[in-house]
ZAMARGU-4260 file (C-alpha; in steps of 0.2 Angstrom, whole numbers, plus 5000, padded with zeros to 4 digits):
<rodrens>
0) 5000/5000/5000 | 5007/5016/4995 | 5003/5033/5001 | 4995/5043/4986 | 5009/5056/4987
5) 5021/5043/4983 | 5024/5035/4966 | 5016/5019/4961 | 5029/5014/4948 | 5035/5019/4931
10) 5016/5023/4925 | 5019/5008/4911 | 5011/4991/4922 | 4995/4993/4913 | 4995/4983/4898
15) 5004/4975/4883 | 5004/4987/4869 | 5002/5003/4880 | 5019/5007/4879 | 5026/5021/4891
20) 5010/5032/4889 | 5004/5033/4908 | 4990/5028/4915 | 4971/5037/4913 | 4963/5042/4928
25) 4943/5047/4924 | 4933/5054/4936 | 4914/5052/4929 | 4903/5063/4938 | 4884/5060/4946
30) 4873/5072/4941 | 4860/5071/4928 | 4869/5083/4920 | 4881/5073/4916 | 4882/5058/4904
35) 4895/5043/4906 | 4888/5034/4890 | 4904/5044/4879 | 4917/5041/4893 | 4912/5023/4892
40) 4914/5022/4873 | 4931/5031/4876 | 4939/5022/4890 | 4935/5005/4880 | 4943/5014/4864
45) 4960/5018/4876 | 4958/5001/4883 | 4957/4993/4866 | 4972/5003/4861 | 4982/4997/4878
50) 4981/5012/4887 | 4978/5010/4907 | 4963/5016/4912 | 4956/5021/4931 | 4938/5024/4934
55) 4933/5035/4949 | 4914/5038/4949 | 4902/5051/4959 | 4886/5048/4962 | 4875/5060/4970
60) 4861/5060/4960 | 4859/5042/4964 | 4861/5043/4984 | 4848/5060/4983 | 4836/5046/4975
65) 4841/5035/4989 | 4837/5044/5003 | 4820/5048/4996 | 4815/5033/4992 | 4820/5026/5011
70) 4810/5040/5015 | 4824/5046/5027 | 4824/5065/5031 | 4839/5073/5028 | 4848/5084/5042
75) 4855/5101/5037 | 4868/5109/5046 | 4879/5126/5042 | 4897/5124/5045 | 4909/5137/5054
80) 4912/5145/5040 | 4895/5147/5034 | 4893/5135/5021 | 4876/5122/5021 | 4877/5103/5019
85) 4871/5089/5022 | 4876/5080/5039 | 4881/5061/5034 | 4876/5054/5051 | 4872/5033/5052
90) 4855/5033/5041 | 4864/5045/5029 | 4879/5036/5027 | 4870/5017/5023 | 4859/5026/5011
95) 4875/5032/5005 | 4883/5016/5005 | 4870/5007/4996 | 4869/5019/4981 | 4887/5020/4977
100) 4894/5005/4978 | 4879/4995/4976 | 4868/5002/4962 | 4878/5013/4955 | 4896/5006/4955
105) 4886/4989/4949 | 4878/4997/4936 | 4892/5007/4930 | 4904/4990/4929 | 4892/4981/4920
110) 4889/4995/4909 | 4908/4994/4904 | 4909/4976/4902 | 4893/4977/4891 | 4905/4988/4881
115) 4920/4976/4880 | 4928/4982/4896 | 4936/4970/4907 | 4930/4982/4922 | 4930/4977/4940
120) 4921/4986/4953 | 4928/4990/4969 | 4924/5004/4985 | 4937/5012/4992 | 4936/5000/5007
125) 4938/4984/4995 | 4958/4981/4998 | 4962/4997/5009 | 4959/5004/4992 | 4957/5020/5000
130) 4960/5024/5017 | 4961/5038/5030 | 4957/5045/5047 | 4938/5045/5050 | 4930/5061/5052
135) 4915/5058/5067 | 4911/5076/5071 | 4910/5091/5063 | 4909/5110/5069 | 4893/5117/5065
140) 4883/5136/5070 | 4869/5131/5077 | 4858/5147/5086 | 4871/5155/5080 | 4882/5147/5093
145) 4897/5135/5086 | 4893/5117/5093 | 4903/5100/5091 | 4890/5089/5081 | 4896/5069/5083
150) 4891/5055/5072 | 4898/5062/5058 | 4903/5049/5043 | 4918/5057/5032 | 4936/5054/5029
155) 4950/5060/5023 | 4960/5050/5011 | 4979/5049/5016 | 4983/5030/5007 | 4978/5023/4991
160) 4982/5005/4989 | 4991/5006/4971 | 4998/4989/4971 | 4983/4981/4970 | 4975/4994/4954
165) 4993/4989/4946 | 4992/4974/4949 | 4971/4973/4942 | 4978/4984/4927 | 4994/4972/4922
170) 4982/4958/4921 | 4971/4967/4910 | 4957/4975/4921 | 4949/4990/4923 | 4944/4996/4939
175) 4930/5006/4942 | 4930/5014/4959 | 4922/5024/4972 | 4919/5031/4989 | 4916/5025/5001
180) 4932/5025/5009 | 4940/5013/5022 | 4939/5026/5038 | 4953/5024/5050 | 4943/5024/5069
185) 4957/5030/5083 | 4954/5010/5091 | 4961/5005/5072 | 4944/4999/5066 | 4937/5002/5051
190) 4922/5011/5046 | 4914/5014/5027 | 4912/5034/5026 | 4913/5047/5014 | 4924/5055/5004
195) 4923/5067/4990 | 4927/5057/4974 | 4934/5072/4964 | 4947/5073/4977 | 4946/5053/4976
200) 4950/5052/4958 | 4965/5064/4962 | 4973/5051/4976 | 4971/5039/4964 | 4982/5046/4949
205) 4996/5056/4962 | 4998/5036/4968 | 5000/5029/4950 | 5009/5046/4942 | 4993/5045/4930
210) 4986/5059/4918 | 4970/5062/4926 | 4951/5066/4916 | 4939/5078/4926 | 4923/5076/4917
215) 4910/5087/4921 | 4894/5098/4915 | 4903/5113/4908 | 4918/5115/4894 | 4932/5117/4909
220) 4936/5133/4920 | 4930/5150/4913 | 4938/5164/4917 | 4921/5174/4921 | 4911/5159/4927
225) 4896/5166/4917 | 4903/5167/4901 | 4908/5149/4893 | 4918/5161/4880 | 4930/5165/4892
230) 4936/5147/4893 | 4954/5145/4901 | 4963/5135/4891 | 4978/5128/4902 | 4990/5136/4915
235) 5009/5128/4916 | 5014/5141/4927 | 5010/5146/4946 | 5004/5163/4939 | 4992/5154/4928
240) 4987/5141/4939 | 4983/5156/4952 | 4971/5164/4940 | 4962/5147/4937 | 4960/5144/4955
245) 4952/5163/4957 | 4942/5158/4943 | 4934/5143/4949 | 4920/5146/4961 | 4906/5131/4967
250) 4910/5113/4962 | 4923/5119/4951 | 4932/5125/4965 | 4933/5108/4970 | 4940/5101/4955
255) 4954/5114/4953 | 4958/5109/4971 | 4958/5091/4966 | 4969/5095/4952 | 4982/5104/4962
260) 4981/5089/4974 | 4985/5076/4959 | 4999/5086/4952 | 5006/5087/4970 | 5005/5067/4973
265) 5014/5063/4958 | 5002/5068/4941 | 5009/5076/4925 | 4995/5084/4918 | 4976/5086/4923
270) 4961/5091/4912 | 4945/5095/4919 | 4933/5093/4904 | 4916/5092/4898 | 4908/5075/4899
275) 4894/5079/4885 | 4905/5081/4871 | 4911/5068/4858 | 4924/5057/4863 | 4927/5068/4879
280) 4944/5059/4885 | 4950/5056/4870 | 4944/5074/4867 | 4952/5080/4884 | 4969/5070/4881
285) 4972/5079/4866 | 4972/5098/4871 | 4948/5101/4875 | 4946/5107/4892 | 4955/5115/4905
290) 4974/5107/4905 | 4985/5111/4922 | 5003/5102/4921 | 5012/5100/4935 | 5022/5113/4932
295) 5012/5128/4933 | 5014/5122/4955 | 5026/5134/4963 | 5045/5127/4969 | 5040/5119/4987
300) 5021/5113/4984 | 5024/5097/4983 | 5010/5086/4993 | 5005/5101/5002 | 4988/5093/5006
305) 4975/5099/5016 | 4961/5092/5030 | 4947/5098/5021 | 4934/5084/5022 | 4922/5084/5009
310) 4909/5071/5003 | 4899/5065/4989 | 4884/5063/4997 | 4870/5076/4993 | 4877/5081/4979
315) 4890/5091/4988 | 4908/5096/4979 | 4912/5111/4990 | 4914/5102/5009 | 4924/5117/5018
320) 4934/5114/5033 | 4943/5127/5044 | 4956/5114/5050 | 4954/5120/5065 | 4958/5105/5079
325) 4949/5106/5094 | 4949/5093/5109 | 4931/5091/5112 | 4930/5076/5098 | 4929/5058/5098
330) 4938/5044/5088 | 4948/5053/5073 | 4944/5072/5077 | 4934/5085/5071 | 4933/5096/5056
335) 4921/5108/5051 | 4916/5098/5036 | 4899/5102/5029 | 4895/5100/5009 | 4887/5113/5000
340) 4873/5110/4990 | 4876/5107/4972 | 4889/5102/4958 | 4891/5086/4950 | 4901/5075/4961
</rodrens>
């Protein structure tokens, strides 16, 4: 098991003919807006062609459906810093469970092998595949008081277990992952909880020095988020990469974050794209989108990291944390972790 800050080998395990192109990381997002039927004709295309390929799903479209059919009611809280999510308590977290990797991560591997894909589905507890300190309460205004709210279900990955996605992509698989992740509890026990799967798909490719897809609803990162002619087309350099993060605002904020998190842990290039087009990672791997490359991150970033905690469980892509430790916690700590409503995780 390797940290996903460390490399995962020389990039060139995946399969025979795929000579020393590295592996595809794609993250398919789960909102309606968002199709996966071109990313699945693509990634059996790159597949086909010997090219490594990575699937990381979202699924929050799914899980909202969940909930209502269970006819659960949804508890809302608003974070330290004044952003409103979803709480993932217990109920929230088997509904949660039961969407993503049950119907949806089923679906979507069958979905690939109806399509010639040797996928195989796996959560991010499946082989310590992901893993990380459990998140069990959150930091919430409540009354406009700040109170500790316990029975939180989140995480933070800190370990991806790349031996076993190389060892899956040398013998000719394609793995189809997502949250939840293996929660590390301070006793050592492990608990399902969530995790954002942007920020997922970003441990994923630092671990096996992957390029790394984004798919999304929109054509990338605009520079005036309200005009989609103001698309930017990459940043190579700290300067650029700075004006792409003050670009980025909602979910997209998320992405960018994920992006700088991938090219940290070990990626070379990350694209955050639109899902909807034709071909869109073959689209996206040859120049559409967004493209950040590892070296628009100033000297010294390196896995910088970060403990914010966010999910994929309403919906969310915006979870916003204050990283702000405080001893009146339980099991692996607190965080003021709350997602925002919205965006296409």
């Amino acid at each position: 098991m390797t940290d996903g800050s460390e490399a995962a080998g020389d990039g060139s395990v995946a399969v025979a003919d795929g000579g020393d192109e590295p592996p595809v990381v794609v993250k398919i997002g789960g909102a309606k807006a968002v199709d996966p039927a071109g990313a699945v004709g693509d990634v059996a295309h790159l597949v086909a062609n010997g090219r490594a390929v990575v699937v990381v799903h979202g699924g929050s479209t799914v899980v909202d459906e969940t909930i209502e059919r269970l006819g659960m009611e949804p508890t809302y809280v608003e974070s330290a810093s004044g952003v409103t999510g979803r709480f993932t308590d217990a109920d929230a977290m088997e509904a949660f469970t039961m969407a993503m990797a049950g119907t949806l991560n089923t679906e979507l591997t069958a979905l690939f092998r109806s399509n010639g894909v040797d996928a195989v589905g796996l959560s991010g507890v499946d082989g310590g595949l992901l893993s990380g300190p459990r998140k069990s309460a959150v930091r919430v205004i409540e009354g406009g008081k700040k109170k500790i709210k316990r029975g939180e279900h989140s995480g933070r990955i800190e370990s991806v277990n790349a031996d076993l996605l190389d060892s899956l992509l040398a013998d000719g698989y394609t793995p189809v992952a997502s949250p939840p992740m293996a929660g590390i509890e301070s006793d050592g026990e492990v608990t399902p909880v969530n995790t954002d799967a942007d920020r997922a798909a970003a441990a994923v490719a630092g671990a096996l020095d992957a390029d790394l897809v984004l798919l999304t609803d929109v054509a990338g990162v605009y520079a005036d988020p309200e005009d989609s002619g103001t698309l930017i087309e990459s940043a190579s350099t700290p300067a650029e990469l700075q004006a792409v993060e003050d670009a980025a605002e909602g979910f997209m904020g998320k992405k960018v974050m994920a992006a700088r998190e991938a090219l940290s842990g070990g990626s070379a290039r990350v694209v955050i794209a639109d899902a909807n087009v034709r071909d869109p990672i073959v689209a996206a791997l040859g120049g559409s989108g967004t493209t950040i490359t590892a070296s628009a991150l100033a000297d010294g970033d390196g896995d910088e990291g970060t403990d914010d905690t966010d999910t994929d469980d309403a919906g969310t892509d915006a979870d916003d944390t204050d990283d702000a430790g405080t001893d009146d916690t339980d099991n692996a700590g607190t965080d003021d972790a709350v997602g925002a409503a919205g965006g296409d995780t």
